[in-house]
LUMTORZA-80876 format. One record per residue: residue number from 1; residue in one letter; x, y, z of N, C-alpha, C in turn. Coordinates in steps of 0.1 Angstrom, whole numbers, plus 5000, padded with zeros to 4 digits. Layout:
REM residues N
(NUM 'A' (X Y Z) (X Y Z) (X Y Z));
...
END
This chain:
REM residues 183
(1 'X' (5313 4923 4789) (5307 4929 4801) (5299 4941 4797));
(2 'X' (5302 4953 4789) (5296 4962 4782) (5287 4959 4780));
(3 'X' (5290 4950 4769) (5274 4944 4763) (5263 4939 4765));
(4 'X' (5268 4929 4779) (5261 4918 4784) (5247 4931 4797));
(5 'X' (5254 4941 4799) (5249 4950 4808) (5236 4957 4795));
(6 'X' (5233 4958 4783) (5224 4971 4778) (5217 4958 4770));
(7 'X' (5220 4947 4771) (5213 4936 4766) (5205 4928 4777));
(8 'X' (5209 4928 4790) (5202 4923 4799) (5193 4934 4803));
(9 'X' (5191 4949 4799) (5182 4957 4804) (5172 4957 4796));
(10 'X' (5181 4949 4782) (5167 4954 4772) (5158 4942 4774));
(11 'X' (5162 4929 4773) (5153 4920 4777) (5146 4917 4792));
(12 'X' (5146 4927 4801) (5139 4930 4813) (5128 4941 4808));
(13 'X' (5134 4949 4800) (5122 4961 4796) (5112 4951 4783));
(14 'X' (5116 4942 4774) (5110 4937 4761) (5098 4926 4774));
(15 'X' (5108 4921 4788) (5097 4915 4794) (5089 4920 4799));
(16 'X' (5091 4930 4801) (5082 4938 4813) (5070 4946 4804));
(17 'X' (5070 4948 4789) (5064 4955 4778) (5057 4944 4771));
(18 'X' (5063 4930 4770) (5052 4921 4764) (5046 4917 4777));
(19 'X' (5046 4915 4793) (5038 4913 4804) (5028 4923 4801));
(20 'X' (5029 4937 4797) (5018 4943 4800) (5007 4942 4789));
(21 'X' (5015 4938 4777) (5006 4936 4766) (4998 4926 4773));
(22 'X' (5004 4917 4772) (4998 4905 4775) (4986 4907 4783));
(23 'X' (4987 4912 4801) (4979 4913 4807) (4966 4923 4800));
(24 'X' (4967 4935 4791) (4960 4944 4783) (4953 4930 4777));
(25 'X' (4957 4919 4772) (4949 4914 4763) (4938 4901 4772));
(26 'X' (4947 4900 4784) (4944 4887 4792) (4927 4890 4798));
(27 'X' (4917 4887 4794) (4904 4886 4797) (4900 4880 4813));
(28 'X' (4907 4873 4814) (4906 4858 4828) (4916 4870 4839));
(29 'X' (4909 4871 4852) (4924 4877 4859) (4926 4865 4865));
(30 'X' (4928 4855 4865) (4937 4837 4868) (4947 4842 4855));
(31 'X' (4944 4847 4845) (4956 4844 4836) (4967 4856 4839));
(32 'X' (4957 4863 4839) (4963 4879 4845) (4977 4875 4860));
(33 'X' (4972 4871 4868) (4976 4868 4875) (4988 4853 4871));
(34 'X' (4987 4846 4865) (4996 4835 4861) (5006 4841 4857));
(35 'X' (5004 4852 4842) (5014 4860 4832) (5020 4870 4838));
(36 'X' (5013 4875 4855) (5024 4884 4860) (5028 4876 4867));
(37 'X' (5028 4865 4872) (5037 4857 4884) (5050 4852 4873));
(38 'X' (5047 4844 4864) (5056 4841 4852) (5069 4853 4849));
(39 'X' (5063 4863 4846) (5071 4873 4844) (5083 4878 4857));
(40 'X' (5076 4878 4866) (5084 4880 4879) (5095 4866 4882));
(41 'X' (5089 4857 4884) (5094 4846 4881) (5109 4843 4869));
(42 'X' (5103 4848 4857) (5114 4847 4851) (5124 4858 4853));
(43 'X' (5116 4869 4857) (5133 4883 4861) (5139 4877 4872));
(44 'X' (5130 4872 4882) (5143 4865 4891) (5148 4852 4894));
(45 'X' (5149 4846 4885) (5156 4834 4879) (5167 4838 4868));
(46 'X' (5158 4848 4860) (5172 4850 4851) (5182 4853 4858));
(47 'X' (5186 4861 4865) (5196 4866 4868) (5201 4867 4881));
(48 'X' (5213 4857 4882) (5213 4853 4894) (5220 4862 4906));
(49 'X' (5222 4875 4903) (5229 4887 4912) (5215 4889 4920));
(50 'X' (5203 4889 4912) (5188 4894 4920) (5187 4883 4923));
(51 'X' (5186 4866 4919) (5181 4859 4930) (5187 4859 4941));
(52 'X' (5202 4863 4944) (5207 4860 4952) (5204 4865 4965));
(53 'X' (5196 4879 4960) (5194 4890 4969) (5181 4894 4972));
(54 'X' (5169 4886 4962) (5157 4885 4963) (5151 4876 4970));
(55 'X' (5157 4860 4969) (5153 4852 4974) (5149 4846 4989));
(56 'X' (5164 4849 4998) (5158 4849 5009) (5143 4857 5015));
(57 'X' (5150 4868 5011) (5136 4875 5018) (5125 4872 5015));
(58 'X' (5120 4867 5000) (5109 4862 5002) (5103 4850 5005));
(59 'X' (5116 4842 5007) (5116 4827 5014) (5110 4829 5028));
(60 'X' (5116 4836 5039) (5111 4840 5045) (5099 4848 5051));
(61 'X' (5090 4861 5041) (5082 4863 5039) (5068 4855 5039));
(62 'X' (5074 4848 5026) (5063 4832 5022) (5062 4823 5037));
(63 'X' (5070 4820 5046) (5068 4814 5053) (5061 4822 5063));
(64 'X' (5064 4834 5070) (5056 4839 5079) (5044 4841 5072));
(65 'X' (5041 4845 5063) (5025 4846 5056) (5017 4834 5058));
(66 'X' (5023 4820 5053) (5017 4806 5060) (5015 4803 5066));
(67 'X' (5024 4812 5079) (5023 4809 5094) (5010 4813 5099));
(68 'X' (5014 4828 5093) (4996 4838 5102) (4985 4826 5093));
(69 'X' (4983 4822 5082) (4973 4822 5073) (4967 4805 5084));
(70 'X' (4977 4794 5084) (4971 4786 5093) (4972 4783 5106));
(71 'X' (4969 4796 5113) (4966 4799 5127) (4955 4810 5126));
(72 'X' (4942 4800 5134) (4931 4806 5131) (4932 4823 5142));
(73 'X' (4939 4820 5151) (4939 4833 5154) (4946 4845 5152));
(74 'X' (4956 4845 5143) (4965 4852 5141) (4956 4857 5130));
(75 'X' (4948 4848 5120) (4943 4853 5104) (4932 4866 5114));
(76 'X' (4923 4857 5123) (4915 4866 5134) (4916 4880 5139));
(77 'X' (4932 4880 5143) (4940 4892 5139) (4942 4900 5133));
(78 'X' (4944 4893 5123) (4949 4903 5111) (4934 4913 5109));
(79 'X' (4924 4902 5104) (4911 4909 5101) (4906 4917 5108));
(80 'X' (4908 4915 5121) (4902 4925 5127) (4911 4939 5129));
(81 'X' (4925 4933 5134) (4928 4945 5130) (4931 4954 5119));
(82 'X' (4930 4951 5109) (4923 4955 5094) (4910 4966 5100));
(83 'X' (4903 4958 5097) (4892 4968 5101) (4890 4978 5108));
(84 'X' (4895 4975 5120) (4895 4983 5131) (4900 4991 5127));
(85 'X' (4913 4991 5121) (4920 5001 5116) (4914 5011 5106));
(86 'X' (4905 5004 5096) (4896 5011 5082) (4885 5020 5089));
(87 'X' (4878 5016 5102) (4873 5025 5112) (4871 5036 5115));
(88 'X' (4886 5034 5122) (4890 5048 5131) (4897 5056 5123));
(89 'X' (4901 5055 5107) (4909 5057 5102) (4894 5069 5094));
(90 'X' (4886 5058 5090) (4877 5068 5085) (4870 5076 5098));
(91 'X' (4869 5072 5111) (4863 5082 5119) (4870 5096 5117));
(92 'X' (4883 5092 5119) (4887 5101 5121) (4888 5116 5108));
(93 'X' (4888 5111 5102) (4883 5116 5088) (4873 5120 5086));
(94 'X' (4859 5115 5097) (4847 5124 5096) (4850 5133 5103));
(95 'X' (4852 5132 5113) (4857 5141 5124) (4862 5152 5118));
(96 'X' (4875 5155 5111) (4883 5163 5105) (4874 5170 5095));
(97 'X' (4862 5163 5090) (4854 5170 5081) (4844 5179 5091));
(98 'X' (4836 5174 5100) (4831 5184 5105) (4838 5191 5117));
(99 'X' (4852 5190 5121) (4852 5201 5128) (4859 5216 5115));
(100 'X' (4861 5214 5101) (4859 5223 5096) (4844 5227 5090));
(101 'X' (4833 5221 5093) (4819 5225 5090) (4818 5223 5074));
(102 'X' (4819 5208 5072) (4819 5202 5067) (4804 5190 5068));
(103 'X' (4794 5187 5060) (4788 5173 5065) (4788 5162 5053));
(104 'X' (4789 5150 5058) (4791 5138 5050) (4787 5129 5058));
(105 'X' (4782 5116 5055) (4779 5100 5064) (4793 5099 5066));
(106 'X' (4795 5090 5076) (4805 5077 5079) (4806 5070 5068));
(107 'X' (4796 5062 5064) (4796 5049 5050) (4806 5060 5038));
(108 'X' (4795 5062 5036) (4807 5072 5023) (4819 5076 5029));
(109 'X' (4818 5078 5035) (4836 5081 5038) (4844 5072 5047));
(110 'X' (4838 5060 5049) (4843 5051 5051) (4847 5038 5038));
(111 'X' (4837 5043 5031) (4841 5033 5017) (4852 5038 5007));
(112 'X' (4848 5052 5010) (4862 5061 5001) (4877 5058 5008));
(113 'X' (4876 5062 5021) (4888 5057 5029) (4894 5043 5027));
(114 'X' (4888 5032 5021) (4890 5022 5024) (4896 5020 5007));
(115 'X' (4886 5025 5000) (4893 5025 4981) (4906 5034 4976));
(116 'X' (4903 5043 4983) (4914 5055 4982) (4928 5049 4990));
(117 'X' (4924 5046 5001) (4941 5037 5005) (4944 5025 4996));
(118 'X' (4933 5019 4990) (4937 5004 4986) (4945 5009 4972));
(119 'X' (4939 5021 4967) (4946 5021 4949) (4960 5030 4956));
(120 'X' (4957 5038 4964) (4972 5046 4969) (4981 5037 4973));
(121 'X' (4978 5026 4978) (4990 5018 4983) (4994 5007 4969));
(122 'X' (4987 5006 4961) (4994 5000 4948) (5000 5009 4937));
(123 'X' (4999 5024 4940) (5005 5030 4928) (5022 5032 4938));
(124 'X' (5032 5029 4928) (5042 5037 4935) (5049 5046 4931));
(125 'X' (5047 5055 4943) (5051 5070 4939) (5060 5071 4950));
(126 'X' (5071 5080 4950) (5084 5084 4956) (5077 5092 4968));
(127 'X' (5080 5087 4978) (5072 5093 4990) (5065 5085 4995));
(128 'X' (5060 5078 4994) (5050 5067 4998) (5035 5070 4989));
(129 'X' (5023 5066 4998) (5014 5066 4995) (5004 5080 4999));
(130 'X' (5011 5085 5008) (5004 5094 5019) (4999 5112 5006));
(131 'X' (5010 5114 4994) (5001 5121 4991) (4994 5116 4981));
(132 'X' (4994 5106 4974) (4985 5096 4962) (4968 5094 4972));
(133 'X' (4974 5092 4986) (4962 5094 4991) (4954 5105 4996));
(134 'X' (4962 5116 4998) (4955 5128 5004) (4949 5134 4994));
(135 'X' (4955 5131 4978) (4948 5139 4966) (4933 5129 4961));
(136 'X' (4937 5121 4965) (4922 5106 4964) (4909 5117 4969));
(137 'X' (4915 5117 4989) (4905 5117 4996) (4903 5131 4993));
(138 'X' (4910 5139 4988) (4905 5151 4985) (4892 5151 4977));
(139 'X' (4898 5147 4966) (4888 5150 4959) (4871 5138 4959));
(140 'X' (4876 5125 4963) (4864 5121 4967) (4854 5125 4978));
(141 'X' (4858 5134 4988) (4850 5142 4996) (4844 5148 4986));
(142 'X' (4850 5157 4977) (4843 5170 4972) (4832 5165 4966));
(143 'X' (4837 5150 4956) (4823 5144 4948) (4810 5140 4961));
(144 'X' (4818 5139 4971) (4803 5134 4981) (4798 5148 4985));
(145 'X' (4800 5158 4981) (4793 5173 4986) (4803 5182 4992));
(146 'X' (4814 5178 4995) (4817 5184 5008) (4831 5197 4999));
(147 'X' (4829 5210 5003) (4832 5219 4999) (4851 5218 4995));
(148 'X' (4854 5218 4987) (4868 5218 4981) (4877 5224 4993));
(149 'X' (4873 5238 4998) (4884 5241 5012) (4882 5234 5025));
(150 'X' (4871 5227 5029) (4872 5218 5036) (4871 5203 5037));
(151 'X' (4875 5200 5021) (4879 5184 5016) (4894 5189 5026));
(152 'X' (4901 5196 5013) (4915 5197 5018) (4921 5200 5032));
(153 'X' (4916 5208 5039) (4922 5212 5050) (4913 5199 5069));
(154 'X' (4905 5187 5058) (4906 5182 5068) (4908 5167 5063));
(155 'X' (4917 5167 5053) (4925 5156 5047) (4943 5153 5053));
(156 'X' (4941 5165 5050) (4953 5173 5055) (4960 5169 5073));
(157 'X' (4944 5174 5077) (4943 5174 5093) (4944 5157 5094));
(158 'X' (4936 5151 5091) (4934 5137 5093) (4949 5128 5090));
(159 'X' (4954 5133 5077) (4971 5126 5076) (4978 5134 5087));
(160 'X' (4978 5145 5094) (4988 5148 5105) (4984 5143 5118));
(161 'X' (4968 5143 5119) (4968 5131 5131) (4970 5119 5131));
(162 'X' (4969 5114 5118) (4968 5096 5121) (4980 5094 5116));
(163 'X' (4990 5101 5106) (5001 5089 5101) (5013 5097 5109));
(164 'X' (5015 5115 5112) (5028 5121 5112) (5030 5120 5130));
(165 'X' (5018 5124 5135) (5016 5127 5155) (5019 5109 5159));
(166 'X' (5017 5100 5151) (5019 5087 5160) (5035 5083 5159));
(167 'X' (5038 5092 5147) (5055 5087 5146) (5065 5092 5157));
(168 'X' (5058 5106 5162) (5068 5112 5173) (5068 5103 5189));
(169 'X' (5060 5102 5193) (5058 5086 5204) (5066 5076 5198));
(170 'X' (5064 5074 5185) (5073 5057 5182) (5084 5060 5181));
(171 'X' (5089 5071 5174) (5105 5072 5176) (5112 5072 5191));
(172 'X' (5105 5078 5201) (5108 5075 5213) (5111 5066 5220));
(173 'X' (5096 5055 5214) (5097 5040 5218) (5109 5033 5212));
(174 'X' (5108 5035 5199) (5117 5026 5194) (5131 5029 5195));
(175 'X' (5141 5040 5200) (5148 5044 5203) (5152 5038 5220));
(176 'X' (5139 5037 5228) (5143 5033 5241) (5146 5018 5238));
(177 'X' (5133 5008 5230) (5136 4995 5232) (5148 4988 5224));
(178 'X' (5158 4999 5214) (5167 4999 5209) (5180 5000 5222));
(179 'X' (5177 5007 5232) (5183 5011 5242) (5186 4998 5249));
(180 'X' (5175 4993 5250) (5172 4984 5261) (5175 4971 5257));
(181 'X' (5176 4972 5241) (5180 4955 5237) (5169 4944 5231));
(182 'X' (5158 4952 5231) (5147 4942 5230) (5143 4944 5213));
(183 'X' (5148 4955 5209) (5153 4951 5190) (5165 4954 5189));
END
């Protein structure tokens, strides 16, 4: 049992270090993509304590994903509200820029908003994504012109209006509809 524990870590780290060689060498992202599914695939197959405990959920995942994907309205959904959301998310972030007297377009700071969430939500860092992104949008404002104390202080403003002010309403809600039985 000793053993079986610092030999099953090493060949999870030997897989996870020849996956990235590999992908470093993989030209094709089809293969890129094949050699990281393989790899995942084999950590959880190997070991049957993680499939035990990995599997459902993504049995179920996979299925509601198929679900939204062939229902033309639900995919309709999603996209839109995608966007919508990439929007107001960058409005609001112009906004925060010029009420510190700040100037920038919408486009540019709607394309940054939209790059700077996409790499912040694939890096993972302890805490979420919220400061991987606030250091993003920081500093991509400043490259579009916009002065280093009011990158920051309406990056700042923009994560306390959009992600922290909408949580204090939801915990209410979701505390009532907890109340009430409806989750």
């Amino acid at each position: 049992m000793s053993v079986a524990i610092p030999l099953a870590g090493l060949t999870v780290v030997s897989t996870l270090l020849g996956g990235v060689v590999a992908l470093r060498l993989a030209r094709d992202l089809g293969t890129a993509i094949a050699l990281t599914g393989g790899i995942v695939v084999a950590v959880a197959f190997g070991f049957p304590r993680f499939r035990k405990r990995a599997l459902p959920p993504t049995k179920r995942a996979w299925k509601t994903i198929t679900t939204a994907l062939r229902s033309p309205r639900q995919l309709a959904l999603l996209v839109v509200g995608n966007l919508g959301a990439a929007l107001m998310s960058a409005l609001c972030l112009l906004a925060c820029v010029k009420a510190y007297g700040g100037s920038v377009g919408y486009w540019p700071v709607l394309v940054v908003n939209i790059v700077v969430g996409t790499v912040a939500s694939l890096i993972p860092v302890p805490g979420g994504n919220t400061l991987v992104s606030m250091m993003g949008l920081s500093a991509a404002l400043v490259a579009l012109g916009v002065p280093d104390t009011v990158a920051v202080a309406a990056v700042i403003t923009q994560q306390l209006i959009a992600t922290y002010l909408p949580a204090l309403p939801g915990w209410f809600a979701t505390n009532d509809m907890l109340r009430n039985g409806y989750l």
